[in-house]
N, C-alpha and C positions, 0 to 999 in steps of 0.2 A: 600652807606656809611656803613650801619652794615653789609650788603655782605663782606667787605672789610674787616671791626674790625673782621667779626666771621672767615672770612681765616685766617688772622693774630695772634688768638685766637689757629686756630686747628695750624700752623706753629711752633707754639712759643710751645704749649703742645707737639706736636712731638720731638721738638730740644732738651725740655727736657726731654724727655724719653729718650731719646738715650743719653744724656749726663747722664743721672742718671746710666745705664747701661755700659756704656762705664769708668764711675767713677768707677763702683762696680770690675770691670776686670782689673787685675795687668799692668802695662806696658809691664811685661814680656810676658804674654798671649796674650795681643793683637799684640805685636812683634809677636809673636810665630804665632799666626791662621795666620796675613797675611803672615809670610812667607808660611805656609802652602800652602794658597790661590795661590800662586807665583810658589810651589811646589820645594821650596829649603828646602829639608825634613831634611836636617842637622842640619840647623838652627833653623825651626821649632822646632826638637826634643830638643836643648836646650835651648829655650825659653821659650818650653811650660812646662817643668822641670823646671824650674826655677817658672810658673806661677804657678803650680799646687802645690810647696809647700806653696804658698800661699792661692789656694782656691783649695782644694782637692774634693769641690762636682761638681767641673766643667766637667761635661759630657761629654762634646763638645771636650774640653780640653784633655779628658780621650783621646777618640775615633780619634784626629786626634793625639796625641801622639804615640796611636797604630799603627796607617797607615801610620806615618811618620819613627816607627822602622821596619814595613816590608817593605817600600821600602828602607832602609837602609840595609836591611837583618840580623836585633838584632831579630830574632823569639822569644825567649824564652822572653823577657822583651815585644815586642808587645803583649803577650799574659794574660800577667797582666793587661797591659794597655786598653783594649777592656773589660775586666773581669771587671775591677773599675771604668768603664762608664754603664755598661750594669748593673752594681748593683747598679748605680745612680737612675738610669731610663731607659725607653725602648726606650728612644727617638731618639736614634740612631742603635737600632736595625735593623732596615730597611737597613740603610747605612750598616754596619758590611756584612748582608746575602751578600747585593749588590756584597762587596770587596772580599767574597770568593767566591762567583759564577764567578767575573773575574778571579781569581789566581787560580781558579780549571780546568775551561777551559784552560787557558792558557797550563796550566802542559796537559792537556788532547792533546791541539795541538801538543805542543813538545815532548808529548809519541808517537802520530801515527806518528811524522817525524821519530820518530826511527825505526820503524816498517819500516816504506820508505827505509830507509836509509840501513836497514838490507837486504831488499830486494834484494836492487842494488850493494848489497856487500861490502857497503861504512861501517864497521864496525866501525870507527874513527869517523865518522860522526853520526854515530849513538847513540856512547858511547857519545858525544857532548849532544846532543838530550834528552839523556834519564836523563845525570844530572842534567840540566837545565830543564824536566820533576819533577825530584826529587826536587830542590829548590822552583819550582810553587805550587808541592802539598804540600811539607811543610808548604810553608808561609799560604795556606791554612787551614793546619792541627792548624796552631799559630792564626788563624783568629775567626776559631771555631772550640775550640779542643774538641769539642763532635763529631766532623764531624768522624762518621765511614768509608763514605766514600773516604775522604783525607785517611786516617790513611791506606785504602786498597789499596788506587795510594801509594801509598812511597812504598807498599810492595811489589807492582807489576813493578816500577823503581828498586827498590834494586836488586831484582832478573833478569831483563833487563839489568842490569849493572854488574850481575855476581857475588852480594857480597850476599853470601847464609846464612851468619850468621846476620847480619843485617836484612834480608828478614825474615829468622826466628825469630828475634825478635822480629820484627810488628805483624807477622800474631798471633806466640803465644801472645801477646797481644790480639790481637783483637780476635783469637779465645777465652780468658778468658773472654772478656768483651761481648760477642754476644751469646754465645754460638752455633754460628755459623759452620753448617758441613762444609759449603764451604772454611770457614777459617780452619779449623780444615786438610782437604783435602789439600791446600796449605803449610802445616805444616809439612804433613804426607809426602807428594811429595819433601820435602827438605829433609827430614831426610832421607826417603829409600833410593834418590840418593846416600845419602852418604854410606850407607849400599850397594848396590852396589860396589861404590868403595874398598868398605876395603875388600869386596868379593873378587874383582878383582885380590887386590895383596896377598891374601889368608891370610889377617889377620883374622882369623874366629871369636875370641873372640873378636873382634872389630866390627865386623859384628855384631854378634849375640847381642850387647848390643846396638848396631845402631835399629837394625830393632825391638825389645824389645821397645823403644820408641814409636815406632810410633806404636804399642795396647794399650801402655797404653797415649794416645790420648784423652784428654775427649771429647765427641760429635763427636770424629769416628765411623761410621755405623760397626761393625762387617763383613755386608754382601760391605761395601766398597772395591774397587779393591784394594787402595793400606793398607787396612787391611788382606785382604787375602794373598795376595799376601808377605807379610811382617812375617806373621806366617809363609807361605812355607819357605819361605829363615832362618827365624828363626831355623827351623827343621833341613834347610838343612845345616847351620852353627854348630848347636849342631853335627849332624849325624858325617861331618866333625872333628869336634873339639873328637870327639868319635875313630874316624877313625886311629888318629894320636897320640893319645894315644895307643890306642891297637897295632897300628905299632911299636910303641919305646920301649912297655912294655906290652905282654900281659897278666901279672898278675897286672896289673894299673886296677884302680875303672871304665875304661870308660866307661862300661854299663850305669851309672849313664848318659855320655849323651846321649845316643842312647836313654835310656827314658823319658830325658828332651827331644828331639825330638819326641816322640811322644805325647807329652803333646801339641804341637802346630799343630801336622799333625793330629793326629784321629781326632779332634771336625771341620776339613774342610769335611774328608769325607761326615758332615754330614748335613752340611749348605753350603755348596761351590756353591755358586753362578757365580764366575768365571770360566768358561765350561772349558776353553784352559788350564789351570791350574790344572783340574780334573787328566788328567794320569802324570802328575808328580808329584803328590803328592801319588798316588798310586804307584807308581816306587821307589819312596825314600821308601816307608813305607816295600817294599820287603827288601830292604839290614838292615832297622832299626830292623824290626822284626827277621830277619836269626841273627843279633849282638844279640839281644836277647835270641837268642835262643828258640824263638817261631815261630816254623815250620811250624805248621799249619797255621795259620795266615799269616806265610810269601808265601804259598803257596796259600792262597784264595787271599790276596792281587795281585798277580802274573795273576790269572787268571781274575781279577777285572781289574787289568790292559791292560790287553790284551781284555779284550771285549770293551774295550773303543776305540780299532782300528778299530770295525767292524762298 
């Protein structure tokens, strides 16, 4: 008999607990979580909008708000909505890491199908691949935008995908926030392509402002390849831009850039860590110095040059 009353005692204390709780949670919100629960993330998202300008310390609330705008794909509002649970309480912490370890994988799978996919020639299939790579580490990047790691998958999709201005905007980002060489390196490596190009079709002052950029790179190693490598071409852009001056007029100032070339070439003869690179820059610096008008120099350069064949 009091076996009986004391069950019915803990029955009835539970019912109310959960009725006290279930009183204290809007209609809207508990609409909202079981849609969630159901994973009709539409309805969710405007339920749970609807609950949480009711009770804005709902954590729970916060957090499946969030996970209901990234599978909608609203990134920039998911990433309020994770921000305004996670400064409730930590209590859903766990969950959040959980949700970008899947959305970072994901993008990680759909990156190496591109890589597949490039292999076998399937370019179409790969451009496929690498935006739907880019959408996964996004929604990562909106999950936890301290994630350096996401923030380095987009930059490494953007660039897989060909769009070289966007690429350099992450990386310059994230080289500002890391101080990182390796980002700093991916940075350097967009810019001189393009500094190539404008080489290519012999815009020199285009060049030469192109590859200008990537010295003054913060957290570039000086002894870095594509800082070495970036001052030659900078010399050899000036020496150029020197060349065609003196050609159209040679009572024109171009000394001025023969010497701005060597402001980039003499400091490698002396730190140049990149070996292959050593007789061309000793090669330019003969035709820089003979513009000059310093002979001797343009003649020990010459023989500097030449012992670098034996």
């Amino acid at each position: 008999m009091y076996k009986r009353i004391y069950s019915l005692i803990i029955s009835l204390a539970v019912l109310s607990v959960t009725i006290y709780y279930l009183g204290c949670a809007s209609a809207e919100s508990t609409t909202g979580k079981l849609a969630f629960q159901q994973k009709d993330f539409q309805k969710a998202e405007v339920e749970l909008k609807k609950g949480l300008v009711i009770d804005k310390n709902d954590d729970e609330g916060w957090y499946m708000l969030g996970y209901s705008q990234i599978e909608l794909g609203k990134f920039d509002d998911a990433r309020v909505s994770f921000q305004k649970s996670l400064a409730i309480s930590n209590n859903f912490a766990p969950y959040v890491n959980t949700y970008w370890i899947e959305k970072y994988n994901q993008g990680a799978k759909e990156f190496k199908n591109g890589i597949d996919a490039e292999a076998r020639k399937d370019l179409d299939g790969a451009k496929r691949y690498y935006t739907d790579a880019l959408k996964y580490f996004t929604a990562s990047s909106a999950i936890i935008p301290d994630s350096l790691k996401s923030f380095s998958a987009m930059g490494e999709s953007y660039l897989a995908m060909g769009d070289q201005n966007k690429a350099l905007e992450i990386f310059g980002e994230l080289a500002k926030k890391t101080n990182s060489v390796e980002a700093s390196e991916k940075v350097a490596k967009i810019i001189f392509e393009s500094g190539l190009s404008m080489m290519t079709i012999k815009n020199y002052p285009a060049a030469l402002e192109t590859f200008s950029k990537v010295l003054n790179i913060s957290n570039l190693p000086k002894n870095d390849p594509y800082y070495e490598t970036s001052a030659y071409n900078s010399g050899l852009a000036s020496a150029k831009i020197g060349e065609d001056m003196r050609n159209a007029d040679d009572k024109s100032n171009y000394k001025e850039k023969f010497t701005q070339a060597l402001g980039f070439l003499e400091p490698l003869t002396v730190s140049l860590t990149k070996k292959d690179l050593e007789p061309m820059v000793w090669e330019l610096l003969v035709t820089v110095y003979a513009n000059l008008g310093m002979t001797e120099k343009a003649q020990d350069a010459l023989k500097k040059k030449e012992s670098l064949k034996n």
